[in-house]
C-alpha positions as CSV (number, residue, x, y, z in Angstrom):
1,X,1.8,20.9,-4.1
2,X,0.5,19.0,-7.2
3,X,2.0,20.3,-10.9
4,X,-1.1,21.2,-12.6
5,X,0.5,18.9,-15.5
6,X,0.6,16.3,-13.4
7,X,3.5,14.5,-11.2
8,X,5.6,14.2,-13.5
9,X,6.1,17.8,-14.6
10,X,6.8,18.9,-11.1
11,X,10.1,20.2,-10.4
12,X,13.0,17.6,-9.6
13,X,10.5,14.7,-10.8
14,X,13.2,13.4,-12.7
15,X,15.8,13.2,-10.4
16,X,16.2,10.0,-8.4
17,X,15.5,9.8,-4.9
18,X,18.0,10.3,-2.2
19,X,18.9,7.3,-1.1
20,X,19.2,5.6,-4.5
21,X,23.1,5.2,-5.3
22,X,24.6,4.0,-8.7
23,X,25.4,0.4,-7.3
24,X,29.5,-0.8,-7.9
25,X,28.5,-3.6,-10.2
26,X,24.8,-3.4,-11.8
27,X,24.6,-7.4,-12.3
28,X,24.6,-8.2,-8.7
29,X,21.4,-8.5,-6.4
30,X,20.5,-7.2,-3.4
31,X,20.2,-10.1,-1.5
32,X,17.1,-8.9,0.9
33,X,15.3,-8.0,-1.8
34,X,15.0,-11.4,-3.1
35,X,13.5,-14.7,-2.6
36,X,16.3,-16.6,-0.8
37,X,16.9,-19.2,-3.7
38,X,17.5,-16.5,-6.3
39,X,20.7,-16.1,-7.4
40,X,22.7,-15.5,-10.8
41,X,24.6,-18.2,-12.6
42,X,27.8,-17.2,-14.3
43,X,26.2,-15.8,-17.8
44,X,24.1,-13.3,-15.3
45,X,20.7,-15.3,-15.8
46,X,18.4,-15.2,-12.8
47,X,17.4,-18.5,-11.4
48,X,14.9,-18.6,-8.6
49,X,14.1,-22.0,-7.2
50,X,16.5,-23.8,-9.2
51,X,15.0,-23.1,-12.6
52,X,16.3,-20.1,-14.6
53,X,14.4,-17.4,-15.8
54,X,15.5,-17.4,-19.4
55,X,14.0,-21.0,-19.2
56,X,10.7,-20.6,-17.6
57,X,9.6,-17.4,-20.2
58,X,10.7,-20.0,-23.2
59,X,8.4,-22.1,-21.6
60,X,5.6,-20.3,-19.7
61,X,6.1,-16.6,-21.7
62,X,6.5,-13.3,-20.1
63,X,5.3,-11.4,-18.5
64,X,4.9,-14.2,-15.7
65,X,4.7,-13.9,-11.8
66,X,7.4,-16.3,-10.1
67,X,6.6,-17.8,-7.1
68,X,9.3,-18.8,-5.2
69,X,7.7,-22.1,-3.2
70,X,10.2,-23.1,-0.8
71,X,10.8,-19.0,0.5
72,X,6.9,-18.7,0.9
73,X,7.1,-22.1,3.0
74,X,9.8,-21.3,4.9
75,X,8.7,-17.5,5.4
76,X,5.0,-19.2,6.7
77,X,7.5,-21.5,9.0
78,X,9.2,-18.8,10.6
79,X,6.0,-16.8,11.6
80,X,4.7,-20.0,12.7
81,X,7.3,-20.8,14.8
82,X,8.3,-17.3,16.2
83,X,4.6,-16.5,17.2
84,X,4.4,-20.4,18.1
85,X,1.8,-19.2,21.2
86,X,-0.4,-17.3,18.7
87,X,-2.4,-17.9,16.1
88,X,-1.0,-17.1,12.3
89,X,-3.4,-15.6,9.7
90,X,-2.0,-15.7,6.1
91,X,-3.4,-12.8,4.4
92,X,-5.7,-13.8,1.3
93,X,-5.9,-10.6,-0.2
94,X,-2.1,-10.4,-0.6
95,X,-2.2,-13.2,-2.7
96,X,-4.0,-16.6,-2.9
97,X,-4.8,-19.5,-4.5
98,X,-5.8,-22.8,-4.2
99,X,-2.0,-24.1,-4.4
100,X,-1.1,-21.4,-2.1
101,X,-4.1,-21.9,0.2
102,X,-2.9,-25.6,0.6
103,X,0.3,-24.2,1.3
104,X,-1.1,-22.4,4.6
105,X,-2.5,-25.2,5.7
106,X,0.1,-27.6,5.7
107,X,2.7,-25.2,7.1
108,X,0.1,-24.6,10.3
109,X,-1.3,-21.1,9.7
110,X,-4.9,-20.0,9.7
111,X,-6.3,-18.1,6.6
112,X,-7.7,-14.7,6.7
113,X,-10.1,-14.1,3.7
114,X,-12.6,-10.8,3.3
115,X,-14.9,-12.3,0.2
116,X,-17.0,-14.8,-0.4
117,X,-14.7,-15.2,-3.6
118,X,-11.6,-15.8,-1.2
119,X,-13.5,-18.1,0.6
120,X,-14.8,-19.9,-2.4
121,X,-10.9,-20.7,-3.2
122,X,-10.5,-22.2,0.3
123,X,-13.6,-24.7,0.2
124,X,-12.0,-25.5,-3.4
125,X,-8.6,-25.6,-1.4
126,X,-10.1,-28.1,1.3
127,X,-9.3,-25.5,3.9
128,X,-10.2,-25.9,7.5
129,X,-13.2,-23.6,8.0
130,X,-12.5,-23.8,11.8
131,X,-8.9,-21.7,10.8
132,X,-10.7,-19.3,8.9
133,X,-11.2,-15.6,9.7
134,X,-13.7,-13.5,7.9
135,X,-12.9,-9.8,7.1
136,X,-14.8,-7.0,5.4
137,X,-16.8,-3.9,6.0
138,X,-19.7,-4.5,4.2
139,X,-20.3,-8.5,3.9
140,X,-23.1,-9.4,2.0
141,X,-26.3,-11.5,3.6
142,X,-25.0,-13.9,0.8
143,X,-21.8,-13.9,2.2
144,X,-22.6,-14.1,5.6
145,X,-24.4,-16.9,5.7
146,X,-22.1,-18.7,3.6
147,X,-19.5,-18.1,6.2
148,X,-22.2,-19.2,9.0
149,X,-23.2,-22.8,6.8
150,X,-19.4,-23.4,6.3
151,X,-18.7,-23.2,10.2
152,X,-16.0,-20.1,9.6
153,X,-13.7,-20.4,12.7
154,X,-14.7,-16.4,13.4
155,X,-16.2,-13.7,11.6
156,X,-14.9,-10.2,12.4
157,X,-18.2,-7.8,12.8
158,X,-17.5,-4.0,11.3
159,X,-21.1,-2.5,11.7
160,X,-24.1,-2.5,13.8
161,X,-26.1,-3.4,11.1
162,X,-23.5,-6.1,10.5
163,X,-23.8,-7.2,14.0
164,X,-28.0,-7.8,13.3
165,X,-27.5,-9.1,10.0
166,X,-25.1,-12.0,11.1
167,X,-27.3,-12.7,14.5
168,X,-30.1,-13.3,12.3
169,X,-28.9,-15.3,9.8
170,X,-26.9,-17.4,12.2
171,X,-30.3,-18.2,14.3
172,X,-32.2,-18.7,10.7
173,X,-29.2,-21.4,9.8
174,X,-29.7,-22.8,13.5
175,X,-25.9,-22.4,14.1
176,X,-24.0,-20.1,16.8
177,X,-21.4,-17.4,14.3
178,X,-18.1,-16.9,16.5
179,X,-17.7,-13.1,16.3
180,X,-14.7,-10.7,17.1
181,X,-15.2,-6.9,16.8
182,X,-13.1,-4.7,15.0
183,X,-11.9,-1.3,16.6
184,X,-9.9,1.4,15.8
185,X,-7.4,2.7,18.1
186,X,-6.5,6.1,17.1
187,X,-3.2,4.7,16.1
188,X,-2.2,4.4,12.8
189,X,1.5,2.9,11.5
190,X,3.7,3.6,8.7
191,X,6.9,1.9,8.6
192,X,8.8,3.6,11.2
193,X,6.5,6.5,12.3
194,X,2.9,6.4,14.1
195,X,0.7,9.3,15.0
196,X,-2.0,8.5,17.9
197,X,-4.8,10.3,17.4
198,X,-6.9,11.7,14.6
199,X,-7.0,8.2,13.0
200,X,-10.9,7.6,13.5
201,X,-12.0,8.8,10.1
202,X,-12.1,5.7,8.4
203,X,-14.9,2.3,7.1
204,X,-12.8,0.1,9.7
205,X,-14.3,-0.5,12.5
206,X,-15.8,0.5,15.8
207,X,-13.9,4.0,17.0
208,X,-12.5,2.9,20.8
209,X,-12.5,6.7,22.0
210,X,-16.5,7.4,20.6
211,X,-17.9,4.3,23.1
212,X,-18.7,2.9,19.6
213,X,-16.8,-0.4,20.3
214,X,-17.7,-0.7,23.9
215,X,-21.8,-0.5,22.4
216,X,-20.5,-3.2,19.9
217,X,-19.4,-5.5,22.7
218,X,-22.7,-5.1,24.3
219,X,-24.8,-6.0,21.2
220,X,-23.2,-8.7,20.4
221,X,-22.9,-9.9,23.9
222,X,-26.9,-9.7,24.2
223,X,-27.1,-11.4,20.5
224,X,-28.5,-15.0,20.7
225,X,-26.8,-16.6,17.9
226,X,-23.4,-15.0,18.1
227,X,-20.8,-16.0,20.7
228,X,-18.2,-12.7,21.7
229,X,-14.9,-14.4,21.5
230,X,-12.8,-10.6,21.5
231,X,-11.0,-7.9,20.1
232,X,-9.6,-7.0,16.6
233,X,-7.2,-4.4,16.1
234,X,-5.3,-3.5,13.1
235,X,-3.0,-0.7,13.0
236,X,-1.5,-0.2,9.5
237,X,0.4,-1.8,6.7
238,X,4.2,-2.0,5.6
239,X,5.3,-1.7,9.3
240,X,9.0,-2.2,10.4
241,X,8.6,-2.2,14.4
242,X,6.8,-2.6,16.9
243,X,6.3,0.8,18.6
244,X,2.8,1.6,16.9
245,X,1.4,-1.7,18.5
246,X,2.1,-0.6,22.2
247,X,-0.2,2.5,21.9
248,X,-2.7,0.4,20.0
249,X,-2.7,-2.6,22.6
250,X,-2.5,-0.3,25.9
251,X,-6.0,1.3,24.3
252,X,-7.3,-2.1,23.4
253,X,-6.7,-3.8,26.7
254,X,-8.3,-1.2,28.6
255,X,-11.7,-1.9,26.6
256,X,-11.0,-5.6,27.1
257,X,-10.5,-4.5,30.8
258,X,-14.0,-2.3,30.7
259,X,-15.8,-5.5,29.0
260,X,-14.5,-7.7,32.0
261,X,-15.9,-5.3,34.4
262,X,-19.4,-4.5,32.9
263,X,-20.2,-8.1,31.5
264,X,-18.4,-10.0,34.5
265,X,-16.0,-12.0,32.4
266,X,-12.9,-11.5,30.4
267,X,-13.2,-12.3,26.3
268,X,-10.8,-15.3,25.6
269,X,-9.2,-13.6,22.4
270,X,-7.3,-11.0,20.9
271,X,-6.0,-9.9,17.6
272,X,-3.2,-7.4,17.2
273,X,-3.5,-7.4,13.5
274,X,0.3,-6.9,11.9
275,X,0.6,-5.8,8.2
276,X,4.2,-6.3,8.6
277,X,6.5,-4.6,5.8
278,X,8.8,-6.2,3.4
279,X,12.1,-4.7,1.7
280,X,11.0,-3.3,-2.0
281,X,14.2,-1.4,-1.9
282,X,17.1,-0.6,0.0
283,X,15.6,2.0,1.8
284,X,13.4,-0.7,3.8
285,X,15.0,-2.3,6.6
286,X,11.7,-4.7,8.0
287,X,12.2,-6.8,11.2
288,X,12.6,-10.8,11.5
289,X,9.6,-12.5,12.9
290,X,11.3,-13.6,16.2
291,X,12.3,-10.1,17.3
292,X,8.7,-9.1,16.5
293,X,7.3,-11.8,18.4
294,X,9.6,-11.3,21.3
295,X,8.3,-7.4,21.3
296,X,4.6,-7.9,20.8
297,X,4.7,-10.2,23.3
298,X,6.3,-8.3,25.8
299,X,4.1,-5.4,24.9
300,X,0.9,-7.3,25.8
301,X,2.6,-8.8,28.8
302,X,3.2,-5.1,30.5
303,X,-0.1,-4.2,29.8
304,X,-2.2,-7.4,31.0
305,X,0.0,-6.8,34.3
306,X,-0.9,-3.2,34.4
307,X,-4.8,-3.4,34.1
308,X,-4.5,-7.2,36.5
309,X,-5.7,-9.3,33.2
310,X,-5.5,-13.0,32.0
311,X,-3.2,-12.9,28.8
312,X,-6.0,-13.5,25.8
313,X,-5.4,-16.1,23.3
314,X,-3.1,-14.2,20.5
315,X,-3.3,-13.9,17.5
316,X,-1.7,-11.9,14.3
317,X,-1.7,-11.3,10.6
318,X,1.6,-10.8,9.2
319,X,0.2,-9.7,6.0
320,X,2.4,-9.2,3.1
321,X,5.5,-10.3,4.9
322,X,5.1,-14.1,3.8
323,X,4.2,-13.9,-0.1
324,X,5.5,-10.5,-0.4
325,X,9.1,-11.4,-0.8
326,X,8.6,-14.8,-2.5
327,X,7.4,-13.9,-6.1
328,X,9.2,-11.7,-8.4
329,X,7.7,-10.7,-11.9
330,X,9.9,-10.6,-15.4
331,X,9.5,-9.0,-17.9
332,X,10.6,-8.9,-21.6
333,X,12.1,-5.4,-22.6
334,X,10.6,-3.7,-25.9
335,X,12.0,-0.6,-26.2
336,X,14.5,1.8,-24.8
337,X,14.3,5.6,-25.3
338,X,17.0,7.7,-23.7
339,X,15.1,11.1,-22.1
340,X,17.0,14.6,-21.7
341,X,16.7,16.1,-18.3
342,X,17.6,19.3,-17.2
343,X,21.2,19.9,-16.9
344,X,22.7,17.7,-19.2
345,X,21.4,14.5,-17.5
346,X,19.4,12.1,-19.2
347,X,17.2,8.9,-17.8
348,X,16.3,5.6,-20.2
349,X,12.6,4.4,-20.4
350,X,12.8,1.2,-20.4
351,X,9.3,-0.1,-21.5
352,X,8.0,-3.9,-20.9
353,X,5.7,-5.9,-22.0
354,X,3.2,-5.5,-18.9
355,X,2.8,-2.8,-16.6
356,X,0.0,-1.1,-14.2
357,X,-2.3,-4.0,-15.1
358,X,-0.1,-6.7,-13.3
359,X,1.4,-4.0,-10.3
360,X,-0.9,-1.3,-10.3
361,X,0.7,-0.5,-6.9
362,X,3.4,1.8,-7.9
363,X,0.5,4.3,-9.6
364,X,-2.2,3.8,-6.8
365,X,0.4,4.1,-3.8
366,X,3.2,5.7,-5.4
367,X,5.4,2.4,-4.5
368,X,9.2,1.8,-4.9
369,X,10.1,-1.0,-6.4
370,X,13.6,-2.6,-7.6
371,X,14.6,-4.3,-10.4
372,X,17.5,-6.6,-12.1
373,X,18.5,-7.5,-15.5
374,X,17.6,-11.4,-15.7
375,X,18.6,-13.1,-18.7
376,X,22.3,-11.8,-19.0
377,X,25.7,-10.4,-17.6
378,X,26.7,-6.5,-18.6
379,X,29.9,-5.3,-18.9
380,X,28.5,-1.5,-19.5
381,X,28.5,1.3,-16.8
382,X,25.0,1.9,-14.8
383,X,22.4,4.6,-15.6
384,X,19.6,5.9,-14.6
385,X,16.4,4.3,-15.6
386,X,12.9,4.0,-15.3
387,X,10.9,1.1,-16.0
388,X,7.4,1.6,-17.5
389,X,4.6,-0.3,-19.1
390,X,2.8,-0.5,-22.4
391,X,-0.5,0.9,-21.4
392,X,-1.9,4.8,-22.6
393,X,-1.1,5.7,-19.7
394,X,1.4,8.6,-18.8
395,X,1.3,6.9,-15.1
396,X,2.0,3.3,-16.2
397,X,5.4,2.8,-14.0
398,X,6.3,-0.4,-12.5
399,X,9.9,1.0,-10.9
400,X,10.4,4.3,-10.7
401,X,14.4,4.5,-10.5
402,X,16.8,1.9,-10.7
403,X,20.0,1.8,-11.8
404,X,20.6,-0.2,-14.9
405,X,23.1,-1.5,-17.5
406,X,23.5,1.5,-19.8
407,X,23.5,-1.6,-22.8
408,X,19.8,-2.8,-22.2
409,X,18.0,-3.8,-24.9
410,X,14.6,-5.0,-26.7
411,X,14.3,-8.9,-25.9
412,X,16.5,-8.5,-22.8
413,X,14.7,-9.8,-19.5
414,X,14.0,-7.9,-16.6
415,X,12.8,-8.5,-13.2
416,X,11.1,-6.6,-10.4
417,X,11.4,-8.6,-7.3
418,X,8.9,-8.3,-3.9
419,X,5.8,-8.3,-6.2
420,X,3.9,-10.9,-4.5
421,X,1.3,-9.2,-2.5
422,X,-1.1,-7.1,-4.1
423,X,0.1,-7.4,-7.2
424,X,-1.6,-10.4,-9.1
425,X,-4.5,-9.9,-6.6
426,X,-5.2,-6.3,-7.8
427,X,-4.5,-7.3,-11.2
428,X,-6.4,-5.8,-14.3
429,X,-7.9,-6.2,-18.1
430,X,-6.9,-2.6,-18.8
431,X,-6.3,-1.7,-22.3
432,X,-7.7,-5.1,-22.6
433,X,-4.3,-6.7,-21.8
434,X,-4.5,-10.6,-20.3
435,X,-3.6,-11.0,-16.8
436,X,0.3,-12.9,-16.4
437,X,0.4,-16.3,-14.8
438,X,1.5,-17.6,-11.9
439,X,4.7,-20.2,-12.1
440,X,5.7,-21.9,-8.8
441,X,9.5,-22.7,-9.0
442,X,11.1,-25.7,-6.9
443,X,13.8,-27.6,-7.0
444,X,14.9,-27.0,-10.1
445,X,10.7,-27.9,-11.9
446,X,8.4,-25.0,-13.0
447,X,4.4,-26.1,-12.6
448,X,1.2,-23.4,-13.3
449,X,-0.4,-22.1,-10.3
450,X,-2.6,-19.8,-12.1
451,X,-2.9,-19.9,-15.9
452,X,-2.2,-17.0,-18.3
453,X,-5.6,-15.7,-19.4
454,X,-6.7,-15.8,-23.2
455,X,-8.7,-13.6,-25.6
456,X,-11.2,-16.1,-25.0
457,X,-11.2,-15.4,-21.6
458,X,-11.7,-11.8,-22.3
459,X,-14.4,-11.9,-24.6
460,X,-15.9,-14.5,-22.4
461,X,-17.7,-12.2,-20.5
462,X,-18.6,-9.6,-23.7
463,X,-22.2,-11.1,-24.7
464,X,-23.9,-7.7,-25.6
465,X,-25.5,-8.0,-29.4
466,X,-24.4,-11.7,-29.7
């Protein structure tokens, strides 16, 4: 039950969380929380992709999103390679750009985007439109036929009016819109748990158990400009296993089994969808893309078997796992206040220069997050701290617990790592504070993905009694 205060009032709010322990040494990382090239030099300074922090906020100013190029690459590789029989979908929404989008292509993925911003970034990216999957629950005509003049390689249908508008459209542009159709399963996943049923109340989708999906199928079946190339699941986000997916592709298969029946033919695709989790802290243990593969694989295997099917083209969207781990945030410390707590305990608010308006996540989904101290080496013991931005806000926290040096101070660098999905993307003006860059690191060489906004990019938009 809620404190009538609010969350942070309630009883044992202050304490840190269970699995939390004060670390032996608090300079040292956690190495799976990190981009693989970050590391600490002797003095304690981070350096991610060669180039260390206390250098790129001299240059580039804090707070800044690092983007660590040659994890992301390699991250995109590994999916590539471990689903090498299905298609890859790089999440937009998580994080993109047209450096990034250029990125995905080259490393062989496909590009899921669910806005005709997102897909305005690909044409200025050069992507292939034929490797590009359109999302969303309530696409605009606009966007629509956007999608349909650009020759998007399929555009995932979420309504029955959805499934009219894009048939018309498609036959007034003269052009045939590949369509999948997105169901819901009953099944929805959370890291290691999954609960199948009681999942239908929700915007995604066309509700498997209702015949919804199966009445879907048939519209766009009998649709003259659309062409039904299959199914689109998508169970959940932040997922560790596979064991949700089994449930979801066992109820899935048997509609792609009922299609075959009724329309005499079986679709040629399939998407499992993903969302595969990341480790924020060290409570999150996620899986490596080849033991997914190996299990998703299998999973689908069993049931085509079952229900006498052709194996469907494949394909999945791993979500945050690729950018997730690749960018990390730092910050510049401004103050420290040390916080009494009941019995005798006491925690230090550590307060940055950003906050909810560059990772709005902790606030919105009550998120863990880590963090380090960047730009030098402590000697001092390890308390208990919280880290928390510099908006009016009593609910501006970027990490909620960490251990840190017990000497931290103002002009000391900090950084949060695992902050590359949803956190630029969802990124605000509020109080009216400028949104960070984005600085790709490689090989020891900082460039600008995505500029620091100004003031003048603020008022920019202000025209009212000018």
């Amino acid at each position: 039950m809620t404190h009538e205060a609010g969350w942070a009032h309630a009883p044992g709010a202050f304490r840190g969380p269970s699995w939390l322990r004060p670390p032996a040494d608090p300079n040292d990382l956690v190495p799976q929380l990190w981009s693989t090239t970050a590391h600490k030099d002797d003095a304690g300074v981070l350096t991610v992709g060669g180039v260390p922090l206390t250098d790129l906020v001299a240059e580039h100013g804090s707070p800044a999103y690092v983007l660590d190029e040659e994890d992301f690459r390699t991250r995109a590789r590994a999916f590539r390679d471990a689903f090498a029989a299905y298609e890859v979908y790089y999440a937009g929404k998580a994080f993109l750009s047209t450096a990034v989008a250029r990125w995905v292509a080259e490393e062989g993925l496909s590009l899921d985007v669910c806005s005709g911003g997102e897909m305005a970034v690909a044409e200025r990216a050069g992507f292939p439109m034929e490797r590009v999957g359109f999302h969303g629950n309530n696409k605009s005509e606009a966007e629509l036929r956007r999608a349909v003049r650009n020759g998007v390689g399929r555009i995932i249908v979420d309504s029955f009016t959805e499934i009219e508008r894009l048939d018309r459209i498609a036959a007034e542009e003269g052009a045939t819109a590949r369509v999948m159709v997105r169901v819901t399963a009953g099944v929805e996943a959370h890291t290691h748990e999954y609960i199948a049923t009681a999942h239908e109340d929700q915007k995604f989708g066309f509700s498997i158990t209702s015949g919804a999906a199966l009445e879907a199928v048939r519209r766009v079946a009998a649709a003259g400009a659309l062409e039904l190339r299959g199914l689109h699941s998508h169970i959940g986000s932040q997922i560790f296993d596979s064991s949700g997916f089994e449930v979801a592709a066992r109820r899935v298969l048997a509609l792609h089994a009922a299609v075959a029946r009724e329309l005499g033919t079986e679709m040629p695709e399939m998407d499992l969808g993903g969302g595969f989790g990341i480790a924020y802290t060290t409570q999150d243990d996620p899986a490596d893309p080849a033991r997914l593969a190996t299990e998703m694989t299998q999973i689908v295997e069993h049931e085509c078997r079952a229900l006498g099917l052709a194996q469907p083209a494949l394909s999945i969207e791993p979500g945050r796992a690729i950018v997730g781990p690749s960018m990390c945030t730092v910050y510049e410390v401004g103050t420290v206040k040390a916080v009494s707590l009941d019995g005798g305990a006491s925690r230090a608010y550590v307060s940055v220069d950003g906050g909810m308006s560059d990772n709005i996540r902790t606030a919105l989904y009550d998120a863990d997050y880590s963090c380090t101290l960047a730009s030098r080496r402590s000697d001092a013991d390890p308390v208990l701290g919280r880290v928390v931005g510099k908006h009016c806000e009593a609910g501006d926290i970027v990490v909620k617990d960490e251990f840190l040096p017990g000497d931290l101070a103002p002009g000391d660098l900090l950084a949060v790592p695992g902050t590359g999905a949803y956190c630029r993307s969802m990124a605000s003006n509020y109080n009216h504070l400028l949104r960070p860059p984005v600085i790709a690191v490689r090989d020891g060489a900082s460039r600008v993905l995505v500029r620091r906004e100004t003031e003048d990019d603020l008022l920019a938009t202000d025209v009212g009694d000018l």
